[in-house]
N, C-alpha and C positions, 0 to 999 in steps of 0.2 A: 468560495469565499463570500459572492453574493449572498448565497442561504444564508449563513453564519449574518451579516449584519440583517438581513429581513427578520429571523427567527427573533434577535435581540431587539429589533423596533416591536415585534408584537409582541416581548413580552410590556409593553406600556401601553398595547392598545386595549380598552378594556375587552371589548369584545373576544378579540383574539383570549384574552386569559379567560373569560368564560367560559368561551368556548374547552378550553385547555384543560381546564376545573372539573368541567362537565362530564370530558371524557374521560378522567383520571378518576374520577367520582363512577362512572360505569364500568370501566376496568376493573376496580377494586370489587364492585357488586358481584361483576362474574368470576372473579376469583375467587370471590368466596361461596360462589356455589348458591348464589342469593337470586330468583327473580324479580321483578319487580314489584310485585305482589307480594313479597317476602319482605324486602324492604321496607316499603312501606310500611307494612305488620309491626317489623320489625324497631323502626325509626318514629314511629307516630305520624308519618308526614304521607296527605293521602296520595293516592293511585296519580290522581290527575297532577299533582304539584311533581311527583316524584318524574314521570312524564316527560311534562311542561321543560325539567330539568334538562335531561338527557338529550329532548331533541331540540327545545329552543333555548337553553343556556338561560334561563330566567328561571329566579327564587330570587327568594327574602334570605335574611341573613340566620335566620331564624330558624328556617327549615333548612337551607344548609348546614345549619349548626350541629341540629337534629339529625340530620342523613351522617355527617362526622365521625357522630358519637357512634352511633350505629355500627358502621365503618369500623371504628375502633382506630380512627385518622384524626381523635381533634388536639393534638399533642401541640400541635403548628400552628395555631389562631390565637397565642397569646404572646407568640412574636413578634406579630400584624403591625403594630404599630410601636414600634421601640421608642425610648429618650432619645433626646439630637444627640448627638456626640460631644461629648465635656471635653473641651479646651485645658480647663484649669480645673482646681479644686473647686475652688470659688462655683464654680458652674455646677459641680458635682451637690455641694450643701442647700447652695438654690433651688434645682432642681427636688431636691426633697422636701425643702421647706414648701412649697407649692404644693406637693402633694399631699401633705399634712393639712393645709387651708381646707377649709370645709365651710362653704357659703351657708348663714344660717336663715331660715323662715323670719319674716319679721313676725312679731306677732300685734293680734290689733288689740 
């Protein structure tokens, strides 16, 4: 029962979830029968970043994005950051009307 609340504190630690990404990100590569030179190939994203990934859990969001698609895993990153949760309607129409806003350029 110890494991079980550790396991749930890391999933908040970031590292811990990098870590987690990272591996789940190389899992899927060797699944698919992919080295890492294939990958790369494969993802646009070079030798050394793809790397850099696997063993020290650091990239850009950019090249994770890139390794994703690759993967054929980017289904999941436009859940990332959802709307709060609507109380009311009210919450609901606001919420949209915000996203309709669109700050404009001044011009000189």
């Amino acid at each position: 029962m110890l494991s079980d609340k550790i396991n749930f504190l890391d999933a908040f630690n970031p590292k811990a979830l990098a870590t987690m990404i990272a591996g789940k990100a190389r899992e899927r590569r060797l699944a698919a029968g992919l080295t890492q030179q294939d990958l790369a190939n494969k993802s646009g994203v070079s030798l050394g970043t793809l790397k850099r990934f696997e063993n020290l859990h650091e990239i850009s969001l950019k090249h994770l994005l890139m390794i994703a698609v690759a993967l054929q895993c980017a289904e999941g990153f436009d859940k990332l950051f959802p709307p709060p949760p609507a109380k009311r309607l009210d919450d609901v129409l606001k919420y949209q009307q915000e996203i309709k806003r669109q700050r404009g350029r001044k011009k000189l």
